[in-house]
MDAnalysis code that builds the backbone (N, CA, C; Angstrom):
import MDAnalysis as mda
import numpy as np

u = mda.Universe.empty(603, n_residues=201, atom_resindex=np.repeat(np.arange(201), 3), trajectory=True)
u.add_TopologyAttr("name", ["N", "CA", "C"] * 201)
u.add_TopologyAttr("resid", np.arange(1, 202))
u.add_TopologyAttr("resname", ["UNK", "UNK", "UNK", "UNK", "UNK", "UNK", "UNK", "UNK", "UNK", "UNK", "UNK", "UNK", "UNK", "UNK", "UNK", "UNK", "UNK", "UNK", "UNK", "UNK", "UNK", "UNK", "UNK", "UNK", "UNK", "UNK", "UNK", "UNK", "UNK", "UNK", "UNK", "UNK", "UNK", "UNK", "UNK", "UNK", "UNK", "UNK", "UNK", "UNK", "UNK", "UNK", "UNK", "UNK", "UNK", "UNK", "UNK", "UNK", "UNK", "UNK", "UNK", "UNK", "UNK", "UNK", "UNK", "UNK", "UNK", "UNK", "UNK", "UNK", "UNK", "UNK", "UNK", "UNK", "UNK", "UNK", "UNK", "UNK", "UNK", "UNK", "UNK", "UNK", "UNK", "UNK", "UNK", "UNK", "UNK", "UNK", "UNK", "UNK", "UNK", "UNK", "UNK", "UNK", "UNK", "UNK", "UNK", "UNK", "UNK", "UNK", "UNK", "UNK", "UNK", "UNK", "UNK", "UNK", "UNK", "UNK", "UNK", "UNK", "UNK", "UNK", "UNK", "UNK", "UNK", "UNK", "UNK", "UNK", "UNK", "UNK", "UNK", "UNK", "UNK", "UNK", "UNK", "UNK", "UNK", "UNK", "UNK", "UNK", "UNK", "UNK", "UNK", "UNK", "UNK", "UNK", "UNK", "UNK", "UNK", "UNK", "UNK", "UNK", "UNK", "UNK", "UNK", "UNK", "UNK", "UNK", "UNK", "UNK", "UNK", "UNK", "UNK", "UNK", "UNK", "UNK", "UNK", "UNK", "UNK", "UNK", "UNK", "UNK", "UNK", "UNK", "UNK", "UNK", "UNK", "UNK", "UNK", "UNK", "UNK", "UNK", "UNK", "UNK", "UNK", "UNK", "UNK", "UNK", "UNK", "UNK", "UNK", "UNK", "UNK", "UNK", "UNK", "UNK", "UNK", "UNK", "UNK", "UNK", "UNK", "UNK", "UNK", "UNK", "UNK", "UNK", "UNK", "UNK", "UNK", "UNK", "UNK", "UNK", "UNK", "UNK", "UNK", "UNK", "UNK", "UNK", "UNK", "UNK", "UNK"])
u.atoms.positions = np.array([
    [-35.467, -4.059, -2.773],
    [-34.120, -3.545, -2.572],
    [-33.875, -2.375, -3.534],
    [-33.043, -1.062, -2.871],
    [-33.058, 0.117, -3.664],
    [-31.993, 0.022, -4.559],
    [-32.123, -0.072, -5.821],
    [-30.426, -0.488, -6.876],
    [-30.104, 0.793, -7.327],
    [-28.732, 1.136, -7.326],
    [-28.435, 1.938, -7.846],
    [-26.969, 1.460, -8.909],
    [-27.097, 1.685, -10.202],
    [-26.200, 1.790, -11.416],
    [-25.290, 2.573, -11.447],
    [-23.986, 2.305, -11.024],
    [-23.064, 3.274, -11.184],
    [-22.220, 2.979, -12.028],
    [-21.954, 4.129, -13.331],
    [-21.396, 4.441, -14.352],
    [-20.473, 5.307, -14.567],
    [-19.471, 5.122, -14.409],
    [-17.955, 6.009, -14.545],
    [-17.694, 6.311, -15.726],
    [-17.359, 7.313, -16.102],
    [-17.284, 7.558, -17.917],
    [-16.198, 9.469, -17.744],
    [-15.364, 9.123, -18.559],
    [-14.128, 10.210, -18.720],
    [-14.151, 10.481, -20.429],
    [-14.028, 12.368, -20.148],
    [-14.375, 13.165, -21.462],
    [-15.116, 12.917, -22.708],
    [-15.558, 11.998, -23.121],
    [-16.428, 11.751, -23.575],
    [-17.815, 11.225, -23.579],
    [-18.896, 11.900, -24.302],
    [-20.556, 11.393, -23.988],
    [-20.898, 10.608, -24.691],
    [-19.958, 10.174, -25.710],
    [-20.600, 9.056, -26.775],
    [-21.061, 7.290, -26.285],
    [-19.802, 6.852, -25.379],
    [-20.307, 5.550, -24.593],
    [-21.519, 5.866, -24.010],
    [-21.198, 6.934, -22.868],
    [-22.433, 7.060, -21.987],
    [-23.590, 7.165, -22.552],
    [-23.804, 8.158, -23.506],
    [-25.145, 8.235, -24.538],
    [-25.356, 6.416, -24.905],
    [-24.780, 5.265, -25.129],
    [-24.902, 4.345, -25.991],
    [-25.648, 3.937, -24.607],
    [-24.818, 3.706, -23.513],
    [-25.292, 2.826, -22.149],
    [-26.864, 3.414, -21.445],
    [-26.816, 4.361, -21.488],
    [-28.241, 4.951, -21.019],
    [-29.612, 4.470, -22.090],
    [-28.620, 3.988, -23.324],
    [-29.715, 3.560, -23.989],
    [-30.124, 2.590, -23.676],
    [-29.445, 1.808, -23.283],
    [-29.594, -0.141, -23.213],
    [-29.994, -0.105, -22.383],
    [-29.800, 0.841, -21.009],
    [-30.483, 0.822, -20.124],
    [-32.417, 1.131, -19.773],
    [-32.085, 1.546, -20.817],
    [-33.865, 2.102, -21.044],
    [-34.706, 0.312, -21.596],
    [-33.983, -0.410, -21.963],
    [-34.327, -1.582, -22.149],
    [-34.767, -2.899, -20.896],
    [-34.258, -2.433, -20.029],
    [-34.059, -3.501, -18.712],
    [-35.211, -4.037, -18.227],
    [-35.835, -5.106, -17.896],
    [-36.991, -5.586, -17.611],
    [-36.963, -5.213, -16.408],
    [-36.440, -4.938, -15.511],
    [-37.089, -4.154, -14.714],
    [-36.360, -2.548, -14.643],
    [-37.199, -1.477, -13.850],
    [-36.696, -0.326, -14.446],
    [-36.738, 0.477, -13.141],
    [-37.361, -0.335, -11.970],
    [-37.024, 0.462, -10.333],
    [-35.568, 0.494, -10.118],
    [-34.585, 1.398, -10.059],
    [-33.201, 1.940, -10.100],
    [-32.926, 2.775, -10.584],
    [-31.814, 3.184, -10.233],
    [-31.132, 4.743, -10.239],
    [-30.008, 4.465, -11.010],
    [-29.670, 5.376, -12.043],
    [-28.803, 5.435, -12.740],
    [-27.288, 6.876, -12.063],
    [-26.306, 6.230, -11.877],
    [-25.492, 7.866, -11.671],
    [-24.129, 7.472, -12.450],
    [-24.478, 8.332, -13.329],
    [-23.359, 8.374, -14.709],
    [-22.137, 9.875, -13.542],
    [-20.990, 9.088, -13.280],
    [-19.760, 9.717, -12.410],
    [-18.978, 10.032, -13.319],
    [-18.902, 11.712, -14.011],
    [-17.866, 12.068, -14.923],
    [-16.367, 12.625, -14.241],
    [-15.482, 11.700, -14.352],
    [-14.224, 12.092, -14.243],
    [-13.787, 13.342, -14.570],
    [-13.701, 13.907, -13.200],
    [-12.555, 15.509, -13.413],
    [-14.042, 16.544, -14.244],
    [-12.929, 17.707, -14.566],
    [-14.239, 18.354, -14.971],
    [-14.833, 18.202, -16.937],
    [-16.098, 17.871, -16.464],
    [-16.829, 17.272, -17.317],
    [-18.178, 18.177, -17.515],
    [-18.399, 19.369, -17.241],
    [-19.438, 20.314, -17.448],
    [-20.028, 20.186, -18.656],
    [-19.595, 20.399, -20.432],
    [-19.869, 20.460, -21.568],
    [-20.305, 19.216, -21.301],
    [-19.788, 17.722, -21.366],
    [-20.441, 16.179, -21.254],
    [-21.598, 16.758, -20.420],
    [-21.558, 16.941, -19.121],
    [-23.149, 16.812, -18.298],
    [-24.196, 17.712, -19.035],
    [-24.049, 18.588, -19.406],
    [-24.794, 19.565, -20.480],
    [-25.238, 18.409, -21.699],
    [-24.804, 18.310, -22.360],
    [-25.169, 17.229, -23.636],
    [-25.381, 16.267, -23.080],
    [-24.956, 15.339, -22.022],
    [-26.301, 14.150, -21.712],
    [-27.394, 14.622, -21.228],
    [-27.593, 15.736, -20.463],
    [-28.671, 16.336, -19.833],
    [-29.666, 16.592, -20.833],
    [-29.357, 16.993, -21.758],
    [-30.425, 17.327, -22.786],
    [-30.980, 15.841, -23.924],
    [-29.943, 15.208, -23.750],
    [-29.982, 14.452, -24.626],
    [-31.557, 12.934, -23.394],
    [-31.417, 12.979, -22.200],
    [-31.648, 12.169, -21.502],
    [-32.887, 13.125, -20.312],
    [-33.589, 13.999, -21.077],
    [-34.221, 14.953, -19.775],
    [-35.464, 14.140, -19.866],
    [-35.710, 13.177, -20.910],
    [-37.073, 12.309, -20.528],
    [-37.175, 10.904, -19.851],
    [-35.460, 11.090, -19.566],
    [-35.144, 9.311, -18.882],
    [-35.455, 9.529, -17.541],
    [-35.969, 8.668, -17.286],
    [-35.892, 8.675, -15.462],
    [-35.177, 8.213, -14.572],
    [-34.742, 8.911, -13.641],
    [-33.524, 8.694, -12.531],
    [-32.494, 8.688, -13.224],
    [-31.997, 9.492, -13.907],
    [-31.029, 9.740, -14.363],
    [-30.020, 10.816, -13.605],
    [-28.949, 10.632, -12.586],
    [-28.124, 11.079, -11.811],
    [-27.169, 11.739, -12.580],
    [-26.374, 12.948, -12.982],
    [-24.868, 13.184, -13.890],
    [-24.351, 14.062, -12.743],
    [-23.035, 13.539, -12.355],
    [-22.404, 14.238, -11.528],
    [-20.666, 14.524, -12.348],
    [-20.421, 15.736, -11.944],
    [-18.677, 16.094, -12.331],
    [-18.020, 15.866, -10.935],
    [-16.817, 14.910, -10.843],
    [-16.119, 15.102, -9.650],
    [-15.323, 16.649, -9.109],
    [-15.258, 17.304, -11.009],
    [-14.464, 18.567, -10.639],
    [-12.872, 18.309, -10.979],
    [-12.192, 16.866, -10.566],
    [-10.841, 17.069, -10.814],
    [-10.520, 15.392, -10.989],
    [-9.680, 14.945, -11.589],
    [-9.149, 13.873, -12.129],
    [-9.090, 13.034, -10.564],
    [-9.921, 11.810, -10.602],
    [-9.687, 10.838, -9.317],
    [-9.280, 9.612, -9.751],
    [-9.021, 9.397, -10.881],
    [-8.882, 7.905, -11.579],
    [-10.414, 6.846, -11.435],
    [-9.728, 5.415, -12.163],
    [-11.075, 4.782, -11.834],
    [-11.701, 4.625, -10.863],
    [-10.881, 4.003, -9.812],
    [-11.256, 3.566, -8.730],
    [-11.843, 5.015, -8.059],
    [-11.210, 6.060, -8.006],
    [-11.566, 7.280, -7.547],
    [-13.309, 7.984, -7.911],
    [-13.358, 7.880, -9.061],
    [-14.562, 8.055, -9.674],
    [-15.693, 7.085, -9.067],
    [-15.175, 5.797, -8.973],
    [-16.271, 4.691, -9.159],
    [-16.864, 5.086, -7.591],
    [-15.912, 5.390, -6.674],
    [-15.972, 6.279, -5.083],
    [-16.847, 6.889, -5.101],
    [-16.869, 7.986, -5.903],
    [-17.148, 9.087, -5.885],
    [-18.862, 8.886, -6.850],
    [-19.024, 8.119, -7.073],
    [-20.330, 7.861, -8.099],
    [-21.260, 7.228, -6.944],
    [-20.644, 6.124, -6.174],
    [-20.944, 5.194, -5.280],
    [-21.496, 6.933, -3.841],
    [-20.797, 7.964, -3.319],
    [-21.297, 8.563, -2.764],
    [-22.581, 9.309, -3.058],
    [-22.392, 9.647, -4.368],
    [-24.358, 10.337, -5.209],
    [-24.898, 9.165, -4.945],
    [-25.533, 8.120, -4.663],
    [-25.912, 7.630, -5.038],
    [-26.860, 7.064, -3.640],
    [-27.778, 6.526, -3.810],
    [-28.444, 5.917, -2.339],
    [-29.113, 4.661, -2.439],
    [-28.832, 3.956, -3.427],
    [-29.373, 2.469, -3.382],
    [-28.794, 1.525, -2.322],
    [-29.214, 0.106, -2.057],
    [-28.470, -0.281, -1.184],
    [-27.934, -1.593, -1.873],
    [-28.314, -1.675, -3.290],
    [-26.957, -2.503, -4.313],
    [-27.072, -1.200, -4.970],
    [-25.342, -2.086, -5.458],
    [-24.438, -1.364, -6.120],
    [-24.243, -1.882, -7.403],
    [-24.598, -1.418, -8.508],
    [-24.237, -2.470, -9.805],
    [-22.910, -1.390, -10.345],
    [-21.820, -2.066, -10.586],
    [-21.082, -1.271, -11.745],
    [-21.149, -1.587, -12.789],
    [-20.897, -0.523, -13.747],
    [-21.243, -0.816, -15.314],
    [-20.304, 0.103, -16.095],
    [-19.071, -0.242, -16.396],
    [-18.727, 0.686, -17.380],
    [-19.330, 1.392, -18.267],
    [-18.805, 2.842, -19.193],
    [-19.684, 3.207, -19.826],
    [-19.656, 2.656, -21.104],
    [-18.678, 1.839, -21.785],
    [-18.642, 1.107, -23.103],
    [-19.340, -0.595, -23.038],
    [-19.935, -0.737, -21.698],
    [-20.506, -2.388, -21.393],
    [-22.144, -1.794, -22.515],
    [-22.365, -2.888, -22.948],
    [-23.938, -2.968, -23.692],
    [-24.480, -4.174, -22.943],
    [-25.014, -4.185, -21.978],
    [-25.984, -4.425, -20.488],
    [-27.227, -5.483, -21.717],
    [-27.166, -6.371, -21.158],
    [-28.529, -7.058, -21.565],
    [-29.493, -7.379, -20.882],
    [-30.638, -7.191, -21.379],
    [-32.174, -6.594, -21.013],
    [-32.289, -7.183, -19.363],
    [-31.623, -8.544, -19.117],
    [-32.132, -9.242, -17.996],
    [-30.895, -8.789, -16.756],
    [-29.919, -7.997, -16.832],
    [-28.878, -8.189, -15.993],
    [-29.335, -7.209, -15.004],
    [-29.811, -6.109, -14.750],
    [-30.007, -5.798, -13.498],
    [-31.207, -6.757, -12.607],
    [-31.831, -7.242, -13.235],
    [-33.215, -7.965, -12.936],
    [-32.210, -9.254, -11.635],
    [-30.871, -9.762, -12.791],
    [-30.316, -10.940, -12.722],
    [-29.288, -11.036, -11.649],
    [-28.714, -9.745, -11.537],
    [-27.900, -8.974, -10.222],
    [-28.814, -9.077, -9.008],
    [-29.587, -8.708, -9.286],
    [-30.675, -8.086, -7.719],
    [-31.371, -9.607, -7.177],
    [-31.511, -10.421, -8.340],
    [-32.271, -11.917, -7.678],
    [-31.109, -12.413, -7.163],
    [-30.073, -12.403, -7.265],
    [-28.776, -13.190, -6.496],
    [-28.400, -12.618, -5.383],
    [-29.211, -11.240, -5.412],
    [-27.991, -10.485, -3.862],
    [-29.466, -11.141, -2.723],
    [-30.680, -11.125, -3.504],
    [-31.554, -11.224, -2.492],
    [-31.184, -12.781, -1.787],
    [-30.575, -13.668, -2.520],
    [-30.367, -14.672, -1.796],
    [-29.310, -14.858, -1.147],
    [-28.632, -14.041, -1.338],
    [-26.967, -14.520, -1.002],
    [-26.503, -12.535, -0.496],
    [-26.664, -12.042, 1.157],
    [-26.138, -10.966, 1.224],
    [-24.689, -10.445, 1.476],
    [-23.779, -11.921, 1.514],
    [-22.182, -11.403, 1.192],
    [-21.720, -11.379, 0.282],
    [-22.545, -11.591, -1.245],
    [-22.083, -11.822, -2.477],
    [-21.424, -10.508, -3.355],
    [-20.842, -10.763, -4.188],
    [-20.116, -10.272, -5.143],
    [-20.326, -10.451, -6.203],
    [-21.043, -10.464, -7.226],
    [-21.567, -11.190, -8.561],
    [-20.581, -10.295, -9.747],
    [-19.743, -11.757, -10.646],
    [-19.423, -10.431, -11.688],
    [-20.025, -10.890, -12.499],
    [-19.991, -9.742, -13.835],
    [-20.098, -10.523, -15.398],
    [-19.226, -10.778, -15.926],
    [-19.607, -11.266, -17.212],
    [-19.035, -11.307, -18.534],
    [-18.304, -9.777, -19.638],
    [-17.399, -9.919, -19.752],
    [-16.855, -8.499, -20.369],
    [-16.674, -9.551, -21.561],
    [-17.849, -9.318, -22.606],
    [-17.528, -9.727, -24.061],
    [-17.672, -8.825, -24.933],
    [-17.055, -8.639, -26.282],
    [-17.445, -8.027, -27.021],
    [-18.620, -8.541, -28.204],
    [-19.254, -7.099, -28.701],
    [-20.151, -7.480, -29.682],
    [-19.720, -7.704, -31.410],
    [-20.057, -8.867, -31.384],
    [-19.752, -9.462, -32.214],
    [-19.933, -8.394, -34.157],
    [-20.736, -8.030, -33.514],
    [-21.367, -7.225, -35.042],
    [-21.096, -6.025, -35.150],
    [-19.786, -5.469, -34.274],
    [-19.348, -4.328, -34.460],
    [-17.988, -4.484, -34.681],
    [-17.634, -6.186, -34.432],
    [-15.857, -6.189, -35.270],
    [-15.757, -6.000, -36.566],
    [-14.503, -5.361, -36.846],
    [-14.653, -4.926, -38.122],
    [-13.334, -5.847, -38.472],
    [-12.325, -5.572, -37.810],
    [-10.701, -5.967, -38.199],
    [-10.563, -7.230, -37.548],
    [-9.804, -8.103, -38.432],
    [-9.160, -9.584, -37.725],
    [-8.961, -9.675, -36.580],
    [-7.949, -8.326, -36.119],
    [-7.402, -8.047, -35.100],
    [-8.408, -7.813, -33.497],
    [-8.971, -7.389, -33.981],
    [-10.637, -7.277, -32.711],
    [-11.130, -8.629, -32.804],
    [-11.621, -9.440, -33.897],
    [-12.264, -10.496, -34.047],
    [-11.363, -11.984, -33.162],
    [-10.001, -11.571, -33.304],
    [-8.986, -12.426, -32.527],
    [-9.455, -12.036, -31.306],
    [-8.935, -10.416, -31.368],
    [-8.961, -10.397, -29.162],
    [-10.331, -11.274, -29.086],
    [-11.732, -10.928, -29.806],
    [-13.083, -11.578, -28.976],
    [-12.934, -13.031, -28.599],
    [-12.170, -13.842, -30.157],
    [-11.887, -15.188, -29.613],
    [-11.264, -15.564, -28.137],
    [-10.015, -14.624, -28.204],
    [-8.963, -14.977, -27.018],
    [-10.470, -14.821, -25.726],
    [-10.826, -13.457, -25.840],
    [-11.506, -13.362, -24.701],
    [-12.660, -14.392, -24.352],
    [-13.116, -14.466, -25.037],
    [-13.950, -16.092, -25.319],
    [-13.439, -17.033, -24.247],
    [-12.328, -16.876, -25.084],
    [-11.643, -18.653, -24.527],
    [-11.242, -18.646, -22.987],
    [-10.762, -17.275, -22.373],
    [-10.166, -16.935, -21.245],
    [-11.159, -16.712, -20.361],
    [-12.410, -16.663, -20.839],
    [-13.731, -16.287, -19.936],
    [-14.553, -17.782, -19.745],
    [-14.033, -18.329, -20.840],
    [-14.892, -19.949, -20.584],
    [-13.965, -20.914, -19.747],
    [-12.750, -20.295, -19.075],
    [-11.879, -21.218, -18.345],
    [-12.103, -20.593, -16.875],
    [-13.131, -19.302, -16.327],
    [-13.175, -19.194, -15.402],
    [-13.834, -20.231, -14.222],
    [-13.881, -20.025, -13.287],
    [-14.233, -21.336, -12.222],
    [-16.161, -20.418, -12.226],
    [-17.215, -21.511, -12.250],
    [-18.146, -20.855, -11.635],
    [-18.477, -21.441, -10.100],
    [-17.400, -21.884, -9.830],
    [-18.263, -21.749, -7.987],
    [-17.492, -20.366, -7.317],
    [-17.696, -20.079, -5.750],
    [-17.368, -19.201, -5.590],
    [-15.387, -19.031, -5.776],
    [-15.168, -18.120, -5.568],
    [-13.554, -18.238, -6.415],
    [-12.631, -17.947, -4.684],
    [-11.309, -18.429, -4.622],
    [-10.483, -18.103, -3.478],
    [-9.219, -17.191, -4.375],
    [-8.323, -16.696, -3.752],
    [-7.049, -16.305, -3.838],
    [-6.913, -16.661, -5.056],
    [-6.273, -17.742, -5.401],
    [-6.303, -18.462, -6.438],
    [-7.107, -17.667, -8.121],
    [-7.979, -18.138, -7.685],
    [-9.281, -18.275, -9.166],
    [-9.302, -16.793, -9.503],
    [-9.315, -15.568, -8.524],
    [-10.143, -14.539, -8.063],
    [-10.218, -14.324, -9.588],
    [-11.352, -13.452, -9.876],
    [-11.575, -13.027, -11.103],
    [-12.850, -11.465, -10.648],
    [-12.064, -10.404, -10.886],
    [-13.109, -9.490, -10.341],
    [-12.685, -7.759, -11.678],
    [-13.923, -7.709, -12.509],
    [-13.270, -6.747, -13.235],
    [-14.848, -5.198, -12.803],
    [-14.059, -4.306, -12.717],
    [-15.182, -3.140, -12.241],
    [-16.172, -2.754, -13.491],
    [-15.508, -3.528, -14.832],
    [-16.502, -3.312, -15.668],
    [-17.694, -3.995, -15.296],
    [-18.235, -4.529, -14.646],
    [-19.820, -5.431, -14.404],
    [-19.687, -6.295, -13.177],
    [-19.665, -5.273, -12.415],
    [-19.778, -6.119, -11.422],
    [-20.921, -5.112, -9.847],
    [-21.441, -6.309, -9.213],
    [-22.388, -6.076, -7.999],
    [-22.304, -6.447, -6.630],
    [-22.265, -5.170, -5.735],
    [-22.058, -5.474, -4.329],
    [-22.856, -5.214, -3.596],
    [-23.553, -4.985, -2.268],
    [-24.266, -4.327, -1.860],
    [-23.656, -2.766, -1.175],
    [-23.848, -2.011, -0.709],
    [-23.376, -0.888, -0.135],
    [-22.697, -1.085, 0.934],
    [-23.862, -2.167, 1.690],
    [-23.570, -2.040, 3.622],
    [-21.956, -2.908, 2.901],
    [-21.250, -3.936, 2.205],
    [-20.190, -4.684, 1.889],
    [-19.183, -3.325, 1.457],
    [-19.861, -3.126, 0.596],
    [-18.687, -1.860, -0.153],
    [-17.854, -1.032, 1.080],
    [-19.185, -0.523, 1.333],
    [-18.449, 0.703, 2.957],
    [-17.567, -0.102, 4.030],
    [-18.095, -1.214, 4.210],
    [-17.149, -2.308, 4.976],
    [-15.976, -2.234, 4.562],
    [-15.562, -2.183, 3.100],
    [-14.503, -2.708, 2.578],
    [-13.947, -1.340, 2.244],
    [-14.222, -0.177, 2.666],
    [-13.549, 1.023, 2.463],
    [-14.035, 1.739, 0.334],
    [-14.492, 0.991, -0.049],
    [-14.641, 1.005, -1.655],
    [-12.856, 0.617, -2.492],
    [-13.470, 1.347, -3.211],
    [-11.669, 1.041, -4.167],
    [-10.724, 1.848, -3.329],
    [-9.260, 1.738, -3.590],
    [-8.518, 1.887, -3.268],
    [-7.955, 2.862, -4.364],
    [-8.536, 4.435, -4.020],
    [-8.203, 5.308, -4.857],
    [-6.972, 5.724, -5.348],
    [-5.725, 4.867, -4.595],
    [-4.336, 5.666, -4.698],
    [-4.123, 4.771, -5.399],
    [-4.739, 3.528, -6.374],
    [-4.255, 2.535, -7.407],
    [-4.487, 3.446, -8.833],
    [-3.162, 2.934, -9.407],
    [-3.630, 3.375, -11.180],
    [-4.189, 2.045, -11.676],
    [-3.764, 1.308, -10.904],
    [-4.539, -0.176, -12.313],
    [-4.988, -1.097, -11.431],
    [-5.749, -2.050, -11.516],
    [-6.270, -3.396, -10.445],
    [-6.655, -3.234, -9.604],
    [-7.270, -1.838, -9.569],
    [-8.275, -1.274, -8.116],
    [-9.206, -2.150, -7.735],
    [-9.732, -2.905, -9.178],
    [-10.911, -4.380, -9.158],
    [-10.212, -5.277, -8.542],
    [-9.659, -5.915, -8.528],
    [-8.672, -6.773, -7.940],
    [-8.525, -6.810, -6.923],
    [-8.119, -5.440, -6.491],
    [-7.759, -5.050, -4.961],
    [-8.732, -5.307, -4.338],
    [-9.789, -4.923, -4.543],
    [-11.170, -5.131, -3.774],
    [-11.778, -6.664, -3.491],
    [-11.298, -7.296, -4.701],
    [-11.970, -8.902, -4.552],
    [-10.705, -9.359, -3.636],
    [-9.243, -9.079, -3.568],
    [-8.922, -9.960, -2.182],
    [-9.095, -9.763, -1.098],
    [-9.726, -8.197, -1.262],
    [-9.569, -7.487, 0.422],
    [-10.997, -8.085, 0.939],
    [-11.994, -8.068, 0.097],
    [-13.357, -9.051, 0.072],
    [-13.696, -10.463, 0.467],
    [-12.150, -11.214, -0.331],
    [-11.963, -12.427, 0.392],
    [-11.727, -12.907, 1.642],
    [-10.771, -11.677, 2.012],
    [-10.016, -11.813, 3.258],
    [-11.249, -11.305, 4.433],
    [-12.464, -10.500, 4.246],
    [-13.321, -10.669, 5.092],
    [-14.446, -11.145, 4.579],
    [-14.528, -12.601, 4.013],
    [-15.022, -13.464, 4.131],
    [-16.669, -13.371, 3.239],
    [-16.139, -12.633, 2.483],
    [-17.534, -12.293, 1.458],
    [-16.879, -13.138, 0.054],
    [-18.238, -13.397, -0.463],
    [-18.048, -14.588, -1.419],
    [-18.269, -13.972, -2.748],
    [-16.985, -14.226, -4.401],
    [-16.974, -13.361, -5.197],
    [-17.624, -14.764, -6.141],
    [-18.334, -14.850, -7.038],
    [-18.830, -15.219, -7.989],
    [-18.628, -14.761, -9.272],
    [-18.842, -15.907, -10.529],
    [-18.790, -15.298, -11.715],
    [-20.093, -15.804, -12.466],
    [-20.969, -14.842, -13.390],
    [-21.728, -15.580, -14.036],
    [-21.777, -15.319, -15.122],
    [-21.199, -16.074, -16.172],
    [-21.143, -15.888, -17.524],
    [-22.347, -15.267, -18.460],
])
């Protein structure tokens, strides 16, 4: 199956530089990377370009003009020609097994939805105040349901999450005219035609 990594990232190259790194780590390494810079982003594609001219499949596209998230994540999802879809924010730090771990679940299951885990790293809190949110988030991520989720449970965030294409285009992609819960939007409109959203911690 052809995977393609799509990475949304606005005016700055410093996340994206961090994520292309982790990505160079992945046990497996057949996939396409397309880092989707929000609006115009020329100076960013210049400095990852140089910084990344020995990585392979490395995609950098400028939309040219402000589309928001959901707009971007669109617009990353069109460069792109795999037939999964992984999203990955550009501040997620991806561990070694998760594209490997995405792609063995879609092969069994082709209406699935797989999300992750949005945790933070532990060894980069500095303040109480971060070290709290990680707890809270902790605690709010260990109360999710792991069978598949309804109305109810839904739990769907665009930071880490995997669809296949032929599902995505079905489902129109995000719903570009949202400012917030474009993720959201997608896991009920997903529900409602009968594709199954998962969580795996």
């Amino acid at each position: 199956m052809e995977i393609s990594v799509i990475i949304p990232t606005y005016r700055s190259a410093t996340k994206a530089k961090k994520i292309l790194k982790y990505l160079e780590d992945q046990t497996v390494q057949d996939f396409e990377i397309i880092l989707s810079i929000d609006g115009k982003g020329e100076q960013i594609k210049v400095e990852l370009e140089k910084q990344n001219r020995n990585l392979r499949d490395v995609k950098i596209v400028c939309s040219g003009k402000s589309l928001g998230r959901g707009g971007n994540r669109n617009y990353g999802v069109r460069q792109s020609k795999g037939q999964l879809l992984i999203f990955l924010d550009d501040d997620m730090q991806p561990m070694p097994d998760v594209i490997s771990r995405f792609s063995q679940e879609h092969l069994k299951n082709e209406k699935l939805i797989l999300v992750g885990a949005q945790m933070e790293n532990e060894k980069e809190l500095k303040t109480e105040v971060e070290k709290f949110k990680s707890h809270l988030s902790k605690k709010w991520l260990s109360q999710i349901t792991l069978e598949p989720m309804d109305r109810e449970t839904l739990f769907l965030t665009g930071a880490i999450f995997s669809i296949t294409r032929k599902n995505f285009e079905a489902l129109g992609g995000f719903d570009d005219s949202l400012s917030d819960c474009e993720d959201k939007d997608l896991g009920y409109r997903a529900l409602d035609q009968g594709l199954e959203v998962r969580f795996d911690p």
